[in-house]
PDB file of the backbone (N, CA, C, O) and the ligand in Angstrom, with CONECT records:
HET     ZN  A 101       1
ATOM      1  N   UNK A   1      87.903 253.269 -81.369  1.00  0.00           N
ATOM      2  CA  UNK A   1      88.932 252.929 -82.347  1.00  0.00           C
ATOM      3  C   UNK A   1      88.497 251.721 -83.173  1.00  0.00           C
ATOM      4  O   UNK A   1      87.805 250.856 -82.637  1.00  0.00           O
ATOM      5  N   UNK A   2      88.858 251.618 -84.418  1.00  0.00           N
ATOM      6  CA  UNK A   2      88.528 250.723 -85.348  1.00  0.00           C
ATOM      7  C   UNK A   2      89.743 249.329 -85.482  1.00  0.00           C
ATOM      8  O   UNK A   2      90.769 249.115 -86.128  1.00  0.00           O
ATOM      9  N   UNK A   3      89.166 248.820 -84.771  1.00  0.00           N
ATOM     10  CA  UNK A   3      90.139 247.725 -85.613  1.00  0.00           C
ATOM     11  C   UNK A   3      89.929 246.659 -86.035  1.00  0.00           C
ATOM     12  O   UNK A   3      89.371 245.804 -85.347  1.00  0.00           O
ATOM     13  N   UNK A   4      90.380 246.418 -87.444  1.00  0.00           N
ATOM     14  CA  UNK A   4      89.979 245.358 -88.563  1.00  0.00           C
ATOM     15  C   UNK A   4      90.404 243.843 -88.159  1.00  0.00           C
ATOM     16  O   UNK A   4      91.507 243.517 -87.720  1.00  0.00           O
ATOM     17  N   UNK A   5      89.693 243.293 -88.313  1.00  0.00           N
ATOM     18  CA  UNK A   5      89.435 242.041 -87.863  1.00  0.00           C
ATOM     19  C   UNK A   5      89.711 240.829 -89.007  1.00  0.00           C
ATOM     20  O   UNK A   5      88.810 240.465 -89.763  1.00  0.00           O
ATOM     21  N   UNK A   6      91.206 240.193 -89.044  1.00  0.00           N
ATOM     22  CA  UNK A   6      91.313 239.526 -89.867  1.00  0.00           C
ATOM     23  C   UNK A   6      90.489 237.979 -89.982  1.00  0.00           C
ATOM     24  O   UNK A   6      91.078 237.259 -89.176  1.00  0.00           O
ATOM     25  N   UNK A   7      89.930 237.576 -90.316  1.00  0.00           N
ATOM     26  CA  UNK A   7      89.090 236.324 -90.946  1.00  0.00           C
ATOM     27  C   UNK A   7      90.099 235.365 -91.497  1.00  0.00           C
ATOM     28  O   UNK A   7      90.655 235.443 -92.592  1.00  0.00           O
ATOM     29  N   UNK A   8      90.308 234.117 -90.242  1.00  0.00           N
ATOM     30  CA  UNK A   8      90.966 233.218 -90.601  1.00  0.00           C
ATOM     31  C   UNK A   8      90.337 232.371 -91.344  1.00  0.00           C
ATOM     32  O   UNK A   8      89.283 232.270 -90.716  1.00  0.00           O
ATOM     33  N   UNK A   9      90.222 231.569 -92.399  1.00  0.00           N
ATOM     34  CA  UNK A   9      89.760 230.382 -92.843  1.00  0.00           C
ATOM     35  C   UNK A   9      90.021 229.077 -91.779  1.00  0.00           C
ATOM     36  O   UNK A   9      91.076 228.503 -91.510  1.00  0.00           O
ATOM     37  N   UNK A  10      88.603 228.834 -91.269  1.00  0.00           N
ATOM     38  CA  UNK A  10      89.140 227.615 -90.743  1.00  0.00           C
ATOM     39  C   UNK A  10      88.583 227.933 -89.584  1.00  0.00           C
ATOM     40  O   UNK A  10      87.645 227.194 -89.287  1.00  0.00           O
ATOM     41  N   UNK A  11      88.872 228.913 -88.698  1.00  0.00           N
ATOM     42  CA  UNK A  11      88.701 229.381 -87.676  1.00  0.00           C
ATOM     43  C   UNK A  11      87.180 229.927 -87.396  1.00  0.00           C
ATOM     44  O   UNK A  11      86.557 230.799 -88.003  1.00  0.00           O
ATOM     45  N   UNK A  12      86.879 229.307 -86.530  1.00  0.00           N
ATOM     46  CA  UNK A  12      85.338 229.730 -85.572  1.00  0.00           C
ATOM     47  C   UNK A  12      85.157 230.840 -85.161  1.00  0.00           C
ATOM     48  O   UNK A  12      85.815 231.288 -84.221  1.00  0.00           O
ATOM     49  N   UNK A  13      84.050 231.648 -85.893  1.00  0.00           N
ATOM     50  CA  UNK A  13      84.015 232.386 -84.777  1.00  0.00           C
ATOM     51  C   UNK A  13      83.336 232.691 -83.741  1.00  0.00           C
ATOM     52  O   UNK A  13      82.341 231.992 -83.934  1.00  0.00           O
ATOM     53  N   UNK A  14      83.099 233.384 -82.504  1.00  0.00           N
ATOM     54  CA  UNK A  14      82.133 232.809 -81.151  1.00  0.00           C
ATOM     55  C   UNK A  14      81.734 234.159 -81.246  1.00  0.00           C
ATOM     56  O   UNK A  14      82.195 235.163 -81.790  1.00  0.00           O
ATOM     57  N   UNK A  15      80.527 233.834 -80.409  1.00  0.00           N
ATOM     58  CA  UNK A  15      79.443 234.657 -80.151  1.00  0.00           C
ATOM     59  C   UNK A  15      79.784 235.931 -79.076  1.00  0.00           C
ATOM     60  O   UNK A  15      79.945 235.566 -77.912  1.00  0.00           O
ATOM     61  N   UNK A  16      79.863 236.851 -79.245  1.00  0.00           N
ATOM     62  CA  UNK A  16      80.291 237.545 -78.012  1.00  0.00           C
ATOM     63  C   UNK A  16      79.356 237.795 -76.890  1.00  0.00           C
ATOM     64  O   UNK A  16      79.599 238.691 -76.082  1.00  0.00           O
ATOM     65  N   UNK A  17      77.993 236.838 -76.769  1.00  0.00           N
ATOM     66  CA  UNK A  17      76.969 236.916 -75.893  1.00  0.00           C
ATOM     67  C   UNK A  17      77.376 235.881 -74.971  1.00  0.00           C
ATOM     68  O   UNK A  17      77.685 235.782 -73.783  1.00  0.00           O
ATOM     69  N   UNK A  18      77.237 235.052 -76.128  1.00  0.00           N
ATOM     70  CA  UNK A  18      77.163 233.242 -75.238  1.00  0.00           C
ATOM     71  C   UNK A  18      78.656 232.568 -75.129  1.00  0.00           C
ATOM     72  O   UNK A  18      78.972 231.905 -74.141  1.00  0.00           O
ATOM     73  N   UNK A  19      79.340 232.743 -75.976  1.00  0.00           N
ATOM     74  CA  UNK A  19      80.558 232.083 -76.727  1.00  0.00           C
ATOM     75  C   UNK A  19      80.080 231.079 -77.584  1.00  0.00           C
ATOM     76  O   UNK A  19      80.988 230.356 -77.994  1.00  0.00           O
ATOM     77  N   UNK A  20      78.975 230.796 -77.988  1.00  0.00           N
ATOM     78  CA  UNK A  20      78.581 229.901 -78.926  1.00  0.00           C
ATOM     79  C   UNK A  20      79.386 230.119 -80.103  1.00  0.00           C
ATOM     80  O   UNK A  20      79.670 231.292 -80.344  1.00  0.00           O
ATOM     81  N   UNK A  21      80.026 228.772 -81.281  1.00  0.00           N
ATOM     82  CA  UNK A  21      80.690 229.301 -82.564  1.00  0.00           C
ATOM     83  C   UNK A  21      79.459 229.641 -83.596  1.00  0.00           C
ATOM     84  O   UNK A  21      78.325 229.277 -83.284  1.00  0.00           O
ATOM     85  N   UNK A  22      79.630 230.162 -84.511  1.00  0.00           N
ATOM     86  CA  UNK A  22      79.167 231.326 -85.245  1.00  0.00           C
ATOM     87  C   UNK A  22      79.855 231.525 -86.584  1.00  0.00           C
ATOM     88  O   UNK A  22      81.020 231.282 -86.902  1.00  0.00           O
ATOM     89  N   UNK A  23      78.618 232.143 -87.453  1.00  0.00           N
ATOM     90  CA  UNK A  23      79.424 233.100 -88.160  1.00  0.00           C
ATOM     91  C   UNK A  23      79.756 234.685 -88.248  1.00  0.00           C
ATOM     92  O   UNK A  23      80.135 235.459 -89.127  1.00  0.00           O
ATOM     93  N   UNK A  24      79.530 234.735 -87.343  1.00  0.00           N
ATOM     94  CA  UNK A  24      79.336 236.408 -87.124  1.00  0.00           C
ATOM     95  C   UNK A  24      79.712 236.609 -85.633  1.00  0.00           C
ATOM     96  O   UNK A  24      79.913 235.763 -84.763  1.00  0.00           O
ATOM     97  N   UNK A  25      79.756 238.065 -85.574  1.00  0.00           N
ATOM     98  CA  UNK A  25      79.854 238.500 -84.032  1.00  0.00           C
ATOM     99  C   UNK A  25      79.283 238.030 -83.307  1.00  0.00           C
ATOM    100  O   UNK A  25      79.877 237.714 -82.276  1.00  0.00           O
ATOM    101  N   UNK A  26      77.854 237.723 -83.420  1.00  0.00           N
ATOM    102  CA  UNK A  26      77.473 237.052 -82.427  1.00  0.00           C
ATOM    103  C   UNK A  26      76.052 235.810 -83.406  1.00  0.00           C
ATOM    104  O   UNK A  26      75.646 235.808 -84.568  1.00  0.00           O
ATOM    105  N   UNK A  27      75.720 234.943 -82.192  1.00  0.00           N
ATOM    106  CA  UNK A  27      75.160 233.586 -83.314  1.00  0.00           C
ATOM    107  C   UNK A  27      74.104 234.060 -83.251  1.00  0.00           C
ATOM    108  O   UNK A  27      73.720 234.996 -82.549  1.00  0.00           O
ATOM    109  N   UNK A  28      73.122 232.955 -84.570  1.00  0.00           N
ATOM    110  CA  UNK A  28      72.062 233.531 -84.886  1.00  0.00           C
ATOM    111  C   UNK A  28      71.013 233.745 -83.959  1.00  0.00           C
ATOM    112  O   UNK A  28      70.281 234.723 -84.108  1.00  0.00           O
ATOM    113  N   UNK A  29      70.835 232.895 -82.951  1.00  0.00           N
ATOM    114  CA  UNK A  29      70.105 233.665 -81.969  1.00  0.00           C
ATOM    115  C   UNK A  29      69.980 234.447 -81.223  1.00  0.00           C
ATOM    116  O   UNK A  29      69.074 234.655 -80.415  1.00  0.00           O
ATOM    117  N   UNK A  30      71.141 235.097 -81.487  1.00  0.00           N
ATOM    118  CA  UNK A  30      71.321 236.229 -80.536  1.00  0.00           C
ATOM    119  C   UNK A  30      71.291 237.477 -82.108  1.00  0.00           C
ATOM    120  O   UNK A  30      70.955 238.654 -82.233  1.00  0.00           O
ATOM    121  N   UNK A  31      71.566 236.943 -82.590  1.00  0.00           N
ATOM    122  CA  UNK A  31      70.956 237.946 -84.079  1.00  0.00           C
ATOM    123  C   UNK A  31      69.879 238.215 -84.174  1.00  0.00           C
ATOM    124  O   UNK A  31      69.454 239.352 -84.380  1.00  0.00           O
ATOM    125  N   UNK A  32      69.011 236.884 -83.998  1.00  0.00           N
ATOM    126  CA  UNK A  32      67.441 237.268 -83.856  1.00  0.00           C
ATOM    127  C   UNK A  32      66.827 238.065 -83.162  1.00  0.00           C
ATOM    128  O   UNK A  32      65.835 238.721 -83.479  1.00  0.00           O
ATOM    129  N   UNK A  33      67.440 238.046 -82.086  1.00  0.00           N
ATOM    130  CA  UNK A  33      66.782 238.953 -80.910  1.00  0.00           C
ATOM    131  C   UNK A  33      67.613 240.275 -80.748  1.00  0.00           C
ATOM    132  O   UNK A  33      67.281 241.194 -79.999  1.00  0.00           O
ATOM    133  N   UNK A  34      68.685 240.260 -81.504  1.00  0.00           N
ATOM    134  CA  UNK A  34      68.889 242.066 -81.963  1.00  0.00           C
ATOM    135  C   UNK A  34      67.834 242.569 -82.978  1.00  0.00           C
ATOM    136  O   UNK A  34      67.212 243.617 -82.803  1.00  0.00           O
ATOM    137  N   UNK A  35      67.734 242.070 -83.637  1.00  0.00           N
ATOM    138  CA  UNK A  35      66.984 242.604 -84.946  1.00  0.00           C
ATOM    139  C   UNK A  35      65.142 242.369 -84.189  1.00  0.00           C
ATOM    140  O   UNK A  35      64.554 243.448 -84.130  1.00  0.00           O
ATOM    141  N   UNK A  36      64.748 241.793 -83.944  1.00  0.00           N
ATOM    142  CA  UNK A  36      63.954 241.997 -82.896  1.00  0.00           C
ATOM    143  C   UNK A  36      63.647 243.354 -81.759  1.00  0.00           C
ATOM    144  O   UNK A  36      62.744 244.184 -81.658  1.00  0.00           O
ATOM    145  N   UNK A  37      64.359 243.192 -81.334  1.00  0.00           N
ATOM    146  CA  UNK A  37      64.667 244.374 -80.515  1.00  0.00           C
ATOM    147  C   UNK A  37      64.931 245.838 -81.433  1.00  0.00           C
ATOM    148  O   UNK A  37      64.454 246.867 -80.955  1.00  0.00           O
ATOM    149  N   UNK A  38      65.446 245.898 -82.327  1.00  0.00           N
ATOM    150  CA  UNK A  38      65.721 247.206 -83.083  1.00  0.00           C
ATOM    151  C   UNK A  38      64.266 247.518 -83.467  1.00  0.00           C
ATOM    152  O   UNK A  38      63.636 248.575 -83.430  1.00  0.00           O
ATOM    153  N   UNK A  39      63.857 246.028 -83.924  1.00  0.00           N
ATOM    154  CA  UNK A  39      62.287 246.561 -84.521  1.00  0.00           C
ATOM    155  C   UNK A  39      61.222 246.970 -83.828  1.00  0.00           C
ATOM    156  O   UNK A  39      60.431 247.743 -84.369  1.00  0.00           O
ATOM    157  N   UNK A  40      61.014 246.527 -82.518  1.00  0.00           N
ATOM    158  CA  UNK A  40      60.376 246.689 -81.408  1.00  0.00           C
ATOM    159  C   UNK A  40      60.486 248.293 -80.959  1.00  0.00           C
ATOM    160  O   UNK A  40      59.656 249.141 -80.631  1.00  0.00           O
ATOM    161  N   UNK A  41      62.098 248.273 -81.131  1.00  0.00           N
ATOM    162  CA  UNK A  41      62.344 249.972 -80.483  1.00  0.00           C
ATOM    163  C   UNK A  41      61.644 251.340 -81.526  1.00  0.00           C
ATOM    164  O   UNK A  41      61.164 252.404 -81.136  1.00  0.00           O
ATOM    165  N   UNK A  42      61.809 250.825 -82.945  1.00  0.00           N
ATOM    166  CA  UNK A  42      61.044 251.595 -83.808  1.00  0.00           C
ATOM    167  C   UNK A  42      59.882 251.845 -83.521  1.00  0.00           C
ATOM    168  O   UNK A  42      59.646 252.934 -84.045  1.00  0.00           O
ATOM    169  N   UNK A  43      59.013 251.495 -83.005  1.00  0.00           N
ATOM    170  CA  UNK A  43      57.872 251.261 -82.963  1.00  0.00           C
ATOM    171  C   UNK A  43      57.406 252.299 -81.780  1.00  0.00           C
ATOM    172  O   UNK A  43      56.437 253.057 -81.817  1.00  0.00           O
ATOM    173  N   UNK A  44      58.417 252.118 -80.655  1.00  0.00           N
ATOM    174  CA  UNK A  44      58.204 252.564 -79.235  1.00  0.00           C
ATOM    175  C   UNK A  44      58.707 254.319 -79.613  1.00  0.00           C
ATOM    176  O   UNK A  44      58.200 255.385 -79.264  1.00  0.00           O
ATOM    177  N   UNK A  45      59.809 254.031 -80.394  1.00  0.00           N
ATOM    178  CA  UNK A  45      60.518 255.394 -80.498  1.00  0.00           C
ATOM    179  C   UNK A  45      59.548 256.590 -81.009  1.00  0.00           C
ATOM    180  O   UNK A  45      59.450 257.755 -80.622  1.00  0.00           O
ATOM    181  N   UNK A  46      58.865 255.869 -82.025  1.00  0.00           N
ATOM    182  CA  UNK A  46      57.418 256.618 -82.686  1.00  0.00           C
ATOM    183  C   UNK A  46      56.353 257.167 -81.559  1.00  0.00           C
ATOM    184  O   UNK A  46      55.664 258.161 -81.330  1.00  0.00           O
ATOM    185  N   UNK A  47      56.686 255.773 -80.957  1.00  0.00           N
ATOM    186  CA  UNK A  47      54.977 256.506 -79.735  1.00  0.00           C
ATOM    187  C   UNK A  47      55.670 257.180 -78.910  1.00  0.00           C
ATOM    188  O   UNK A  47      54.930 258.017 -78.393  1.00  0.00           O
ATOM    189  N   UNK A  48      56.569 257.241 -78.570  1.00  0.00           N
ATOM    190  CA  UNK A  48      56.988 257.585 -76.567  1.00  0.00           C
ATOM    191  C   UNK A  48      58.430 258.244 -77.357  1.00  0.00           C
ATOM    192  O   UNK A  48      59.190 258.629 -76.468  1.00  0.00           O
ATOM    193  N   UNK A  49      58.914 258.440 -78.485  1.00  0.00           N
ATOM    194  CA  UNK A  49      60.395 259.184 -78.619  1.00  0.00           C
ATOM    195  C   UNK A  49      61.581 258.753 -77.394  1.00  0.00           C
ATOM    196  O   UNK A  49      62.444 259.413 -76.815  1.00  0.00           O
ATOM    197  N   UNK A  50      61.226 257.551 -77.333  1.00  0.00           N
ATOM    198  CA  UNK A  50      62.344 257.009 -76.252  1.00  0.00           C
ATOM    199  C   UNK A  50      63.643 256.940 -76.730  1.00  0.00           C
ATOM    200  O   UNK A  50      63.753 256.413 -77.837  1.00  0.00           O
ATOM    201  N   UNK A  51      64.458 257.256 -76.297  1.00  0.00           N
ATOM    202  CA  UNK A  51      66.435 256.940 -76.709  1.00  0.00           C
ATOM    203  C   UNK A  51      66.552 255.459 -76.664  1.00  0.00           C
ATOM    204  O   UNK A  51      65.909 254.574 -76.100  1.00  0.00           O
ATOM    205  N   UNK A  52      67.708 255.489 -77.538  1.00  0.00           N
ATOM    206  CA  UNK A  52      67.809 253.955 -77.972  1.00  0.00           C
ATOM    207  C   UNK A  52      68.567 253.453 -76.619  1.00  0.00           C
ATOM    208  O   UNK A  52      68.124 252.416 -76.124  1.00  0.00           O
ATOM    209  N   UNK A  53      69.630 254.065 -75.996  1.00  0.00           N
ATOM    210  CA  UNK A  53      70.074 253.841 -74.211  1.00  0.00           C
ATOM    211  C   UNK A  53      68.975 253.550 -73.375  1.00  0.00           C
ATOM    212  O   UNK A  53      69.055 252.478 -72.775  1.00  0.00           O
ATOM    213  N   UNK A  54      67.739 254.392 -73.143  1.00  0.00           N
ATOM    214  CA  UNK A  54      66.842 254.599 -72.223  1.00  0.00           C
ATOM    215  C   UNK A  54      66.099 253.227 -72.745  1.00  0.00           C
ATOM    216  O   UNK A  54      65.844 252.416 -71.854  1.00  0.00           O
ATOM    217  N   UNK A  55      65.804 252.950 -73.800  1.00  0.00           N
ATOM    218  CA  UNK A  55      65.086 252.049 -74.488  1.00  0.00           C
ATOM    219  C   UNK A  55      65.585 250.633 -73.987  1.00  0.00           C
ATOM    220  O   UNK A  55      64.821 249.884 -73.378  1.00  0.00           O
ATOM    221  N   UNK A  56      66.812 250.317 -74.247  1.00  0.00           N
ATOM    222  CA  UNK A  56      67.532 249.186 -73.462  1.00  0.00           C
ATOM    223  C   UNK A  56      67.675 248.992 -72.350  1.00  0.00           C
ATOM    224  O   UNK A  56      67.536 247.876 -71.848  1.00  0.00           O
ATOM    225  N   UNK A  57      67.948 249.901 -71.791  1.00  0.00           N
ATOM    226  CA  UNK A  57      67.409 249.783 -70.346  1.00  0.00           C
ATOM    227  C   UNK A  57      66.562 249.412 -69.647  1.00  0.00           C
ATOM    228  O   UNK A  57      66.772 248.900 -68.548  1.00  0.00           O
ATOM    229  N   UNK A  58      65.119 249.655 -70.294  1.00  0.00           N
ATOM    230  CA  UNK A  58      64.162 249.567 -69.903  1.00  0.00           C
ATOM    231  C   UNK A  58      64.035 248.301 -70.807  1.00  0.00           C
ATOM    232  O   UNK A  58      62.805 248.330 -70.763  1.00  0.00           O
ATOM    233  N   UNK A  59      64.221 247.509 -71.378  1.00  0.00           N
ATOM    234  CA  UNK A  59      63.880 246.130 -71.734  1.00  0.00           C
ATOM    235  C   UNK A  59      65.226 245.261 -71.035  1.00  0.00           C
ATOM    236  O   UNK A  59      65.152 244.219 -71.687  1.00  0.00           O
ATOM    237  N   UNK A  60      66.065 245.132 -70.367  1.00  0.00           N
ATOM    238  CA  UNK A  60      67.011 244.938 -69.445  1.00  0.00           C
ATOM    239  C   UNK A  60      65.877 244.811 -67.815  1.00  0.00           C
ATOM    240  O   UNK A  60      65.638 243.830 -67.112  1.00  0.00           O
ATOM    241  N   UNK A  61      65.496 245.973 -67.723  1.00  0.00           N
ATOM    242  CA  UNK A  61      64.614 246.159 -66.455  1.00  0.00           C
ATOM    243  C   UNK A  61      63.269 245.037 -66.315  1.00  0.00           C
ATOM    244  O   UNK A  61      62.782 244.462 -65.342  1.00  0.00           O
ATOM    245  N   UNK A  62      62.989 245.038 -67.565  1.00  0.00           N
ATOM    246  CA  UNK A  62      62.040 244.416 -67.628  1.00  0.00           C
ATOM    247  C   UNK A  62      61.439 242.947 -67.283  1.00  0.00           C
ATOM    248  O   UNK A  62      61.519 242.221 -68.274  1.00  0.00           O
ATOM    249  N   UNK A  63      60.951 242.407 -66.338  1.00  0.00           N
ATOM    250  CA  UNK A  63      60.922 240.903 -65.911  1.00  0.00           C
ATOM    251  C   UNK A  63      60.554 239.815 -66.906  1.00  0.00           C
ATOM    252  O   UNK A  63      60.848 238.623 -66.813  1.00  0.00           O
ATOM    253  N   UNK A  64      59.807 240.461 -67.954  1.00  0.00           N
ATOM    254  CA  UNK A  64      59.041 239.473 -68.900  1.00  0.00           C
ATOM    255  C   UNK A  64      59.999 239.351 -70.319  1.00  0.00           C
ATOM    256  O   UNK A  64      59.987 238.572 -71.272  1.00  0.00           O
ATOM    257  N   UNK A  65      60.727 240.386 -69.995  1.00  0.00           N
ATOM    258  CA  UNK A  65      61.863 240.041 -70.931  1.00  0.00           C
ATOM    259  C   UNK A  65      62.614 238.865 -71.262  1.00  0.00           C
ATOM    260  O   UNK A  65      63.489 238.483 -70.485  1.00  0.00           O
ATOM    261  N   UNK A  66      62.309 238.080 -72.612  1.00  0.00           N
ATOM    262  CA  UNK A  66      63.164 236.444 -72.613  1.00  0.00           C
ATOM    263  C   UNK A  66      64.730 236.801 -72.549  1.00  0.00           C
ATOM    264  O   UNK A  66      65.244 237.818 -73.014  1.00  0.00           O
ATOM    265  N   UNK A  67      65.461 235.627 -71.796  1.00  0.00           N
ATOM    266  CA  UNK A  67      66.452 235.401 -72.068  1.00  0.00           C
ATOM    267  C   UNK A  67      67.830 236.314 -73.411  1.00  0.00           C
ATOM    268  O   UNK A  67      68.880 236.956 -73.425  1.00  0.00           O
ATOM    269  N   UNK A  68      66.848 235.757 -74.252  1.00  0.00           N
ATOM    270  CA  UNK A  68      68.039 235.749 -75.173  1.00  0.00           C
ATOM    271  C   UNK A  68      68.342 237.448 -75.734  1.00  0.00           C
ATOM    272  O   UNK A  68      69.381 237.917 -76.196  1.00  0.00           O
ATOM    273  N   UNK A  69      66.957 238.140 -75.478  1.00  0.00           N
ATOM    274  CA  UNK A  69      66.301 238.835 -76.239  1.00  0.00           C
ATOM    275  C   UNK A  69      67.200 240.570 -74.660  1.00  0.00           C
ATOM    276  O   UNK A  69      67.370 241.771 -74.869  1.00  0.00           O
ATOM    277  N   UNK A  70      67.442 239.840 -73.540  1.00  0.00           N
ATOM    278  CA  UNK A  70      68.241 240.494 -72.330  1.00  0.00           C
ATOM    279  C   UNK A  70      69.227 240.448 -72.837  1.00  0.00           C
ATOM    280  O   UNK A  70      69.534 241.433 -73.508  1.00  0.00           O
ATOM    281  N   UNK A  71      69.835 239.720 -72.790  1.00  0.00           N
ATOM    282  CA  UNK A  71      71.265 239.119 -72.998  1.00  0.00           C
ATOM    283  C   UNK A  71      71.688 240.395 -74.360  1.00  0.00           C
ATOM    284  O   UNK A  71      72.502 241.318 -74.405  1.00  0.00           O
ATOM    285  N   UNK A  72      70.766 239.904 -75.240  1.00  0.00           N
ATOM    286  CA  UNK A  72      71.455 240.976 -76.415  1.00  0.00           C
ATOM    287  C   UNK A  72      71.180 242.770 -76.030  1.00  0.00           C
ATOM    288  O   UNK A  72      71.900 243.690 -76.417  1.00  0.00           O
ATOM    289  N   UNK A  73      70.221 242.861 -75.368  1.00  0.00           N
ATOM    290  CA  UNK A  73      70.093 244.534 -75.330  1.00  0.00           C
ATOM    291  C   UNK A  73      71.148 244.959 -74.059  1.00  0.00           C
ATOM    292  O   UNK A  73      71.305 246.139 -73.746  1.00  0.00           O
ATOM    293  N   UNK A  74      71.933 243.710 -73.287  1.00  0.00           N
ATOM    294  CA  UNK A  74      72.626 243.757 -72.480  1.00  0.00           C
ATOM    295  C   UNK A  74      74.236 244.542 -73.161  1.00  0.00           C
ATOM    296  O   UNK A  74      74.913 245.532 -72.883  1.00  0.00           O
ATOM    297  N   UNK A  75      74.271 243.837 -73.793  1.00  0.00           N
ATOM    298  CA  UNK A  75      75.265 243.282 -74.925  1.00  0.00           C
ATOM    299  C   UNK A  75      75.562 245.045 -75.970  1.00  0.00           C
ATOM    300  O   UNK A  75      76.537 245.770 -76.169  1.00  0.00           O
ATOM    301  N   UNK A  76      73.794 245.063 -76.458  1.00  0.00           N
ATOM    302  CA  UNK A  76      74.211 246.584 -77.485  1.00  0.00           C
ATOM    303  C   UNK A  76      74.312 247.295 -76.042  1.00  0.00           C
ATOM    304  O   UNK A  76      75.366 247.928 -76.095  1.00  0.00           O
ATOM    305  N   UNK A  77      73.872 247.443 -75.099  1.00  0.00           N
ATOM    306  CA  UNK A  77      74.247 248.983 -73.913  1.00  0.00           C
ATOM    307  C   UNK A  77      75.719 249.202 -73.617  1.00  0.00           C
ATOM    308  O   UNK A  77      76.294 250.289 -73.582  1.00  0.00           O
ATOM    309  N   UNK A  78      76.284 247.895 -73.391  1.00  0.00           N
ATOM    310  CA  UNK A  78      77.738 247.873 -73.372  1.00  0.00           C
ATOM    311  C   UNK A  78      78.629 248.523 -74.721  1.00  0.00           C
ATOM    312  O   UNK A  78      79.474 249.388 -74.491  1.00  0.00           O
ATOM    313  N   UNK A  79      78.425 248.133 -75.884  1.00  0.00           N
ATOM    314  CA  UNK A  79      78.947 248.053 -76.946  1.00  0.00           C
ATOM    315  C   UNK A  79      78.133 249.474 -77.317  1.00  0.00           C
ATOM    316  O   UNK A  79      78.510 249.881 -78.415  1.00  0.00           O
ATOM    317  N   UNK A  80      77.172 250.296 -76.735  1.00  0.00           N
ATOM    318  CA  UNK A  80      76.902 251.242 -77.963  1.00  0.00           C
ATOM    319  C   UNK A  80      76.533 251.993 -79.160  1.00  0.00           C
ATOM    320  O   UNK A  80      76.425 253.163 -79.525  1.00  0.00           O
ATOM    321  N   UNK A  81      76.336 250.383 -79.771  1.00  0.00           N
ATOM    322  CA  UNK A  81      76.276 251.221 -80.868  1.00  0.00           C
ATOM    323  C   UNK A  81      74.908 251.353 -81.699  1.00  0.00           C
ATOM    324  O   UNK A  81      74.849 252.098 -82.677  1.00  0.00           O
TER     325      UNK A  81
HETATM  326 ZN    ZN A 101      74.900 233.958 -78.795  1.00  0.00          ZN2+
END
């Protein structure tokens, strides 16, 4: 279900990773390491046709995986999208 999200002036908004404030859903470092990760998966999806689920997973699984870069593929498996 969609629901629109009114934008207070004034009002912070937090990160839905960390709770860090923000301007966006979630802060820029955790932006970085989505967009990171999307680009990474392109790459993999080409060689190995991996699913973008199976794909997160397996960088979730992964030990050498940084911090921030977990946290967010944690984050899209939950959310989906
Ligand atoms: Zn964050």
């Amino acid at each position: 279900m969609f629901e629109p999200r009114l934008f207070i002036e004034g009002e912070e908004m937090k990160c839905r990773i960390c709770g860090r404030a923000g301007e966006d859903e979630v802060c820029k470092r955790h932006a970085e390491a989505e967009i990171k990760l999307r680009e990474h998966f392109k790459v993999w999806a080409e060689r190995t046709g991996i699913g973008w689920t199976e794909y997160l997973r397996a960088i979730v699984e992964n030990e050498r995986t940084g911090t921030l870069v977990k946290e967010a593929a944690i984050y899209l498996l939950r959310s989906r999208r």
